[in-house]
BALOVEX-298025 format. One record per residue: x, y, z of N, C-alpha, C in turn; residue in three letters. Coordinates in steps of 0.1 Angstrom, whole numbers, padded with zeros to 4 digits, always signed. Example, Ala and Ser with C-alpha at 12.3 -4.5 7.8 and 13.67 -1.06 7.14 Angstrom:
+0132-0057+0078+0123-0045+0078+0132-0033+0078ALA;+0128-0022+0071+0137-0011+0071+0129+0000+0079SER;
This chain:
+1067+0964+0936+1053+0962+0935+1046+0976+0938UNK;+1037+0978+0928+1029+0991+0933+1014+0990+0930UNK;+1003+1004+0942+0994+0998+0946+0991+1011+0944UNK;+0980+1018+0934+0973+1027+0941+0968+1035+0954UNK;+0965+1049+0955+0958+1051+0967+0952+1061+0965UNK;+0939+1061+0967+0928+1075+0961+0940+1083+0963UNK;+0931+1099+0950+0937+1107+0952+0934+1117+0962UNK;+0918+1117+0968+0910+1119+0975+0917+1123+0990UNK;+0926+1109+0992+0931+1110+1007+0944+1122+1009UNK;+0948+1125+0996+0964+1132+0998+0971+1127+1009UNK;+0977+1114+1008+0989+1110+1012+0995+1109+1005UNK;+1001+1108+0995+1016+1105+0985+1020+1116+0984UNK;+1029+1116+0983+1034+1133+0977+1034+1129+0962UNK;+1028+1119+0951+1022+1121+0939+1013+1134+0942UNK;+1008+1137+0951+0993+1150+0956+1005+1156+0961UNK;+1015+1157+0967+1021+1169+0976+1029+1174+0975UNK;+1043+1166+0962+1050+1173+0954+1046+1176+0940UNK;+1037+1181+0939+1033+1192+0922+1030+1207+0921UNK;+1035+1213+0913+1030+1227+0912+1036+1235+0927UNK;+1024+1238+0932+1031+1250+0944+1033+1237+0955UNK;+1027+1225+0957+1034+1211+0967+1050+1214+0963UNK;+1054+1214+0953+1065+1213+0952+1075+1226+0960UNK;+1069+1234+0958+1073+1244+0960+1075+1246+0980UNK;+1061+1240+0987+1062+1236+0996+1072+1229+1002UNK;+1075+1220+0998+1085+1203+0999+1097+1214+1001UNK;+1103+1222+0989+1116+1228+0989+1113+1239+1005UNK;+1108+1242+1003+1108+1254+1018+1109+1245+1028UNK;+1099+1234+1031+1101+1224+1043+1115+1222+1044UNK;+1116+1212+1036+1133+1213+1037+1140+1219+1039UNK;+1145+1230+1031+1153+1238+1038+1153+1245+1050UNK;+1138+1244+1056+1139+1249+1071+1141+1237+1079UNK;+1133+1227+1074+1134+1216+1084+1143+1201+1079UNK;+1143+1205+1073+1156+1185+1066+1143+1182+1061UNK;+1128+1181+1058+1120+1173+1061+1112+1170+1048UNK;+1102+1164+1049+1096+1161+1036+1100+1151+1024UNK;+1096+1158+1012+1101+1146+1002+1113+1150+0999UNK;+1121+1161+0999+1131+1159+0994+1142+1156+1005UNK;+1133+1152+1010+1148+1147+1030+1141+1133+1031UNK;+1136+1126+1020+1131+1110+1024+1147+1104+1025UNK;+1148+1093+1028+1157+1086+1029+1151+1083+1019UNK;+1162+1066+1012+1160+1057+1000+1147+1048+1004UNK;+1142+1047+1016+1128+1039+1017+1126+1042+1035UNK;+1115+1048+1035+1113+1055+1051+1104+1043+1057UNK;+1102+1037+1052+1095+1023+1059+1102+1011+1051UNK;+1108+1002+1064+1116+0990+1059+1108+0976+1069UNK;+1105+0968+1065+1105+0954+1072+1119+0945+1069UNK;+1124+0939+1080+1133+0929+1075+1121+0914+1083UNK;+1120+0909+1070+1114+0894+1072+1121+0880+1072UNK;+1113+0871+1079+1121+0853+1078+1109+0850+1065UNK;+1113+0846+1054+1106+0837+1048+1105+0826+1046UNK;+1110+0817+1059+1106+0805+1063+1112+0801+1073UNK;+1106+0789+1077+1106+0790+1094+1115+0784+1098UNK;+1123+0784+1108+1136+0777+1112+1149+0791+1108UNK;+1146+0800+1102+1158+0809+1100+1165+0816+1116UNK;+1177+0818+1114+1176+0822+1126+1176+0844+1124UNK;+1178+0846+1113+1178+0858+1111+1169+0861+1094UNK;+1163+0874+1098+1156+0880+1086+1165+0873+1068UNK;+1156+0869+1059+1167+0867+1049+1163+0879+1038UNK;+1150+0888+1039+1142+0894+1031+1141+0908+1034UNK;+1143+0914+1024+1140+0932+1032+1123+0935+1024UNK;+1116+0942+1031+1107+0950+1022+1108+0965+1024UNK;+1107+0972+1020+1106+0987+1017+1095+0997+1009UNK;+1092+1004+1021+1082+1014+1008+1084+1029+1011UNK;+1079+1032+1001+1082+1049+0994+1070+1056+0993UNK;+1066+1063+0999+1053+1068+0998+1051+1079+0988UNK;+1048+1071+0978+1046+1076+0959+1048+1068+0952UNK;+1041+1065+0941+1037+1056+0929+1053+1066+0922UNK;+1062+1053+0922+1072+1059+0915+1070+1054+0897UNK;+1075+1062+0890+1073+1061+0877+1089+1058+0872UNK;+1090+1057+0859+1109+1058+0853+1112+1065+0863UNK;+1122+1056+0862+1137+1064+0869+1129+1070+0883UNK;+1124+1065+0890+1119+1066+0904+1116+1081+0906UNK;+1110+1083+0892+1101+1100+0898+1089+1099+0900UNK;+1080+1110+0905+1072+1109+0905+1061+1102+0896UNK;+1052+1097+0895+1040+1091+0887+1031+1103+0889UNK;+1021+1102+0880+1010+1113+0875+0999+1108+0883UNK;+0994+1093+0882+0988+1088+0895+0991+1084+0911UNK;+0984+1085+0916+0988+1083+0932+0987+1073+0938UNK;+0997+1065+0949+1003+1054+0949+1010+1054+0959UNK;+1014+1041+0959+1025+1037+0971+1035+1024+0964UNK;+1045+1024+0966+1057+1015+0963+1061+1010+0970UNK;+1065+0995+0968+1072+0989+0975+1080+0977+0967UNK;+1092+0974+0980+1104+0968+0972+1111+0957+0976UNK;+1110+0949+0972+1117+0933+0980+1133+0928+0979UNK;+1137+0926+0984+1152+0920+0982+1154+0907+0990UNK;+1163+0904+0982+1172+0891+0994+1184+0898+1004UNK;+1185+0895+1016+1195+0896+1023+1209+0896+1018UNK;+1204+0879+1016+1223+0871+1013+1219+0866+1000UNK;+1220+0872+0991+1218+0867+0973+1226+0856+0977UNK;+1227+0843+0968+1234+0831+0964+1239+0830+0952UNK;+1231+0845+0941+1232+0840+0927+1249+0849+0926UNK;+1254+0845+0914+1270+0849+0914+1270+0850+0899UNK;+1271+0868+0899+1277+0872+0881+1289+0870+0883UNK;+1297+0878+0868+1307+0879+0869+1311+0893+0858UNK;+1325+0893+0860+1332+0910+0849+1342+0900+0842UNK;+1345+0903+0831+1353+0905+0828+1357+0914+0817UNK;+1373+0916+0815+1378+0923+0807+1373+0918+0792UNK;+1368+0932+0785+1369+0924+0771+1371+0931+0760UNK;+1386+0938+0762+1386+0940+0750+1406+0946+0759UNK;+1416+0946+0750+1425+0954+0753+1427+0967+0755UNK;+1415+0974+0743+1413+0989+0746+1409+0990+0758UNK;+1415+1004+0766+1413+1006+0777+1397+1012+0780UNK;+1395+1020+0769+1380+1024+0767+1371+1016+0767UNK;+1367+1003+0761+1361+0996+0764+1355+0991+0777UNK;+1341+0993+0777+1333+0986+0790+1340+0969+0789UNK;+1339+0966+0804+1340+0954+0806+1330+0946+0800UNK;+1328+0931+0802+1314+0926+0797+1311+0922+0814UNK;+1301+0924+0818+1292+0924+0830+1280+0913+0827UNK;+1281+0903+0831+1271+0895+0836+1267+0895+0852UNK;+1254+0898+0852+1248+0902+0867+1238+0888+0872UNK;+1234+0877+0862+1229+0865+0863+1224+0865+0876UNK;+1213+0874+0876+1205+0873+0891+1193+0863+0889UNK;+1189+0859+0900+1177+0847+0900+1184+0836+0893UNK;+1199+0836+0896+1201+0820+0891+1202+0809+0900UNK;+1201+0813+0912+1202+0802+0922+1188+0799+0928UNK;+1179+0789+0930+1168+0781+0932+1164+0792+0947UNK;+1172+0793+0956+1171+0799+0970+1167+0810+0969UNK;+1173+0820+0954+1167+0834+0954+1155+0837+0946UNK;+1154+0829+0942+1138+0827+0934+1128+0823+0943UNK;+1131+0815+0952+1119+0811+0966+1120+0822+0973UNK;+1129+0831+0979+1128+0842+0989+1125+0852+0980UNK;+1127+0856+0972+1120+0866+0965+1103+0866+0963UNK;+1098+0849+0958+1088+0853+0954+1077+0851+0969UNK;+1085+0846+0985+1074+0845+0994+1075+0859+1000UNK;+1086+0865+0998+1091+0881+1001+1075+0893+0991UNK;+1074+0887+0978+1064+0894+0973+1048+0886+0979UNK;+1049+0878+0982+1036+0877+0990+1032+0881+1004UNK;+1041+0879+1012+1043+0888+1021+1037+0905+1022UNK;+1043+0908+1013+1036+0920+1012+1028+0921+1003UNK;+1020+0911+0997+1007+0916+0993+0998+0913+1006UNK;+1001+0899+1018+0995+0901+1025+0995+0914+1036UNK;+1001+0923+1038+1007+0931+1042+0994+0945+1040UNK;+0998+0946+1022+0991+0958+1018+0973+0952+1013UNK;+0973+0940+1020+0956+0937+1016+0949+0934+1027UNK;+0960+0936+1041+0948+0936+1053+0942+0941+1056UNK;+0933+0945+1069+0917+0947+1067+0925+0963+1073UNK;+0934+0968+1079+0940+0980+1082+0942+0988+1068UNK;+0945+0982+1059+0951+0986+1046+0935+0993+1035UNK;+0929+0984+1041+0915+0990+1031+0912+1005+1036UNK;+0906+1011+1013+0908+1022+1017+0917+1027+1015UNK;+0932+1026+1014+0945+1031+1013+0949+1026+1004UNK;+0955+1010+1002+0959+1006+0992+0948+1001+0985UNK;+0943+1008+0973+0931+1005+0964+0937+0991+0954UNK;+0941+0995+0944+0944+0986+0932+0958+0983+0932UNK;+0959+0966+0929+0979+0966+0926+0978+0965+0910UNK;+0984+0976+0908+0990+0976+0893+1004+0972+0886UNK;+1009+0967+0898+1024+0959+0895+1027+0948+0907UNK;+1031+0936+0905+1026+0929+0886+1010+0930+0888UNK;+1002+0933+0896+0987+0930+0893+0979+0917+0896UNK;+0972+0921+0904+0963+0905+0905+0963+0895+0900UNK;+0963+0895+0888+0962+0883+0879+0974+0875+0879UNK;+0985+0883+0880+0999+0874+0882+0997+0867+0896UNK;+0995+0853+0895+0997+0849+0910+1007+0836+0908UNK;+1006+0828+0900+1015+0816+0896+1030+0819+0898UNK;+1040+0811+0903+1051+0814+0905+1058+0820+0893UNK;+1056+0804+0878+1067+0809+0869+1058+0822+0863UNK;+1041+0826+0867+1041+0842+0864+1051+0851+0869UNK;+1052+0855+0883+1056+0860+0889+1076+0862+0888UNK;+1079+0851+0883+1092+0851+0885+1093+0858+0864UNK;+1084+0852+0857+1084+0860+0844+1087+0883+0840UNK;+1076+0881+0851+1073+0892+0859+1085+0904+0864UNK;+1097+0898+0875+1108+0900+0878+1118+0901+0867UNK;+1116+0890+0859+1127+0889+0849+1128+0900+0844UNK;+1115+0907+0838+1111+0917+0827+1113+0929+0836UNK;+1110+0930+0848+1107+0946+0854+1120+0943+0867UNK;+1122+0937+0873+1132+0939+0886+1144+0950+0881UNK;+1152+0950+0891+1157+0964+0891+1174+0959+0902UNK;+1186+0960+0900+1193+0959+0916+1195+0970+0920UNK;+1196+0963+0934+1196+0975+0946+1211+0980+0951UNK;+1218+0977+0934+1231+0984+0936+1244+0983+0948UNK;+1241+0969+0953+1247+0967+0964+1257+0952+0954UNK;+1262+0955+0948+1274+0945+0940+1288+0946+0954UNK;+1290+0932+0955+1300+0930+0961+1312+0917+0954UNK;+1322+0914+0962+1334+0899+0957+1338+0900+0947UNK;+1340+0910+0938+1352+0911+0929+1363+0912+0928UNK;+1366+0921+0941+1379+0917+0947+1381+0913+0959UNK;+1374+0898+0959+1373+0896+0974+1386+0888+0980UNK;+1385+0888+0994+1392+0887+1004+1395+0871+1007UNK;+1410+0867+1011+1410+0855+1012+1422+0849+1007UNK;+1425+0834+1012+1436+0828+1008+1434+0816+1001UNK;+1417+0818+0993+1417+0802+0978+1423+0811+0966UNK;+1423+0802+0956+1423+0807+0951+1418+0816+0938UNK;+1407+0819+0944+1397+0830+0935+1401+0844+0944UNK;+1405+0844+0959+1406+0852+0964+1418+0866+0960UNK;+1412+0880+0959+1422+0887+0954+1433+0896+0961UNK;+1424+0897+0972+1432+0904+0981+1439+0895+1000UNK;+1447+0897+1006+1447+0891+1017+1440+0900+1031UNK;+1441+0893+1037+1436+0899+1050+1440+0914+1059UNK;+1450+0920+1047+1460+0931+1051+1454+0940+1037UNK;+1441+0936+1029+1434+0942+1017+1449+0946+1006UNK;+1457+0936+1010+1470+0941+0995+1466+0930+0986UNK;+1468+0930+0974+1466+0921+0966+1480+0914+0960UNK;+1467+0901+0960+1482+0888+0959+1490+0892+0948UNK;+1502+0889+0948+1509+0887+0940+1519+0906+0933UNK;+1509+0915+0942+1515+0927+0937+1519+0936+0950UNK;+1530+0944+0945+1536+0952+0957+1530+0967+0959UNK;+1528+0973+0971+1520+0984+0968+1508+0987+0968UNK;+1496+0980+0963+1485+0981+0961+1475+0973+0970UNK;+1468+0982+0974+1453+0972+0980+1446+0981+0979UNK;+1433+0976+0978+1419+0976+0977+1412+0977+0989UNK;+1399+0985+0990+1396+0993+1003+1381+0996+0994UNK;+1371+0985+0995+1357+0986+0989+1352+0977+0993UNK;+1337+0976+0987+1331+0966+0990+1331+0956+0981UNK;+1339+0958+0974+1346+0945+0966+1352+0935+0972UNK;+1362+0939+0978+1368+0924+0990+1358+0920+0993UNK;+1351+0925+0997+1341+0912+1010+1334+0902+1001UNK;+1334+0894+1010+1334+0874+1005+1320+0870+0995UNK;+1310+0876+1005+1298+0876+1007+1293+0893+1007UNK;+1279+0892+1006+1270+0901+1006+1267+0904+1018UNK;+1267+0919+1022+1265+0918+1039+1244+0920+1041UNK;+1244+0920+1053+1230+0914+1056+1216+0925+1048UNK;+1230+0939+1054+1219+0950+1049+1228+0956+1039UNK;+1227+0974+1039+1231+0981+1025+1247+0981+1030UNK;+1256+0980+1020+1271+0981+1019+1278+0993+1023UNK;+1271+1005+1021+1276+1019+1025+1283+1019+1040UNK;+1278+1016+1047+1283+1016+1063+1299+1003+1064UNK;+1293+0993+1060+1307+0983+1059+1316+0988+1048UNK;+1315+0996+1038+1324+1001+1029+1331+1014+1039UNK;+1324+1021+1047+1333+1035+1055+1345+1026+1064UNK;+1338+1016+1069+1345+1009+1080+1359+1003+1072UNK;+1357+0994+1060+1370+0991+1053+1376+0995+1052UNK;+1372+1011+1046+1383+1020+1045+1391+1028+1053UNK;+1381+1029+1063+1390+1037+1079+1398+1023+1083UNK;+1395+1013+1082+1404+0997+1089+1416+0998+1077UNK;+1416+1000+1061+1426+1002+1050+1434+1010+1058UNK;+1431+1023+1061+1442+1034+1060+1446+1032+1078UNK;+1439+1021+1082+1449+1028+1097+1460+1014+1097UNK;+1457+1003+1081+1467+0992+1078+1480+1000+1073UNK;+1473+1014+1065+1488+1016+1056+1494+1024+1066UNK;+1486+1036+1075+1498+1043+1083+1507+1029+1094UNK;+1500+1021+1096+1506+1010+1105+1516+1007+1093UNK;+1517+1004+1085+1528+0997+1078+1537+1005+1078UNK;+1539+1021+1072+1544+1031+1069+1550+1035+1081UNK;+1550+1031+1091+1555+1039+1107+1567+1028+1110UNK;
């Protein structure tokens, strides 16, 4: 979702990375880590309950301070961004092989928003933060939402909306997940069934989606993989 914010005020770095801003930003940085080119992936995060009785957040929100344009560069107007997720998706693609050439891309079905649960937390997740970016603190700052925009308020708008513009947040897991059913690919020692030699050390094994980003539980698999294979190997 994105929201205008005068140009007037120069808060976005849409105003403070251009021309010699830009030029600024690279010196900050290199003296100090700091600025836009030292942002993290979203320097302001909420984790939310969107509805009541949860015992933990199911929702992230996130914002970026700039009206991101394609491919998350800068926009020519000034703005602010923000970004909703589910915690624990429910919805379940799938890969497969499709073709014998090895060249061949797999076929990738990502079938997101197919489960009823991720369409409810997504779309109270985007209200949320419109209530968020339309309180009386907010006036003044956040001017106009031009994504999806006012007028989208109806659910099957809103979920129309997603279909056409959402984005993942690149956190794919369970393709080669962990376990003793039989969908499961690997065992609890990350070797995979049925083959000698080989295991897997990603965030593929894991069962489920973890709460937040995979990067941190993917270092940990792999330091827990290799202190399995020198243990085996000794």
């Amino acid at each position: 979702m994105k929201w205008t914010v005068p140009r007037s005020l120069g808060l976005t770095y849409n105003d403070k990375g251009r021309g010699l801003g830009l030029v600024w930003q690279a010196l900050k940085y290199a003296l100090t880590d700091k600025g836009l080119l030292g942002l993290p992936a979203a320097p302001i995060r909420a984790y939310i309950r969107t509805r009541a009785g949860l015992d933990a957040p199911d929702a992230a929100i996130s914002w970026i301070p700039f009206l991101a344009g394609a491919n998350f560069k800068l926009a020519k107007d000034s703005g602010i961004t923000a970004i909703m997720n589910i915690l624990r998706s429910e919805s379940t693609g799938s890969i497969h092989v499709s073709s014998k050439a090895p060249n061949r891309p797999p076929a990738i079905r990502f079938n997101f928003m197919s489960v009823q649960l991720d369409r409810e937390v997504t779309l109270e997740a985007m209200r949320t933060t419109r209530r968020i970016m339309t309180a009386p603190s907010m006036q003044g700052i956040a001017a106009d939402e031009i994504a999806p925009g006012v007028t989208i308020q109806a659910d099957d708008e809103l979920l129309d909306w997603i279909r056409n513009n959402a984005e993942t947040t690149y956190h794919p897991v369970g393709t080669c997940k962990m376990g003793s059913d039989p969908m499961a690919v690997v065992d609890d020692q990350l070797r995979v069934h049925g083959m000698e030699g080989l295991r897997v050390a990603d965030a593929s094994i894991m069962p489920t989606l973890t709460s937040g980003n995979t990067n941190a539980p993917s270092i940990m698999i792999g330091e827990k993989a290799s202190r399995m294979v020198l243990a085996a190997a000794a």
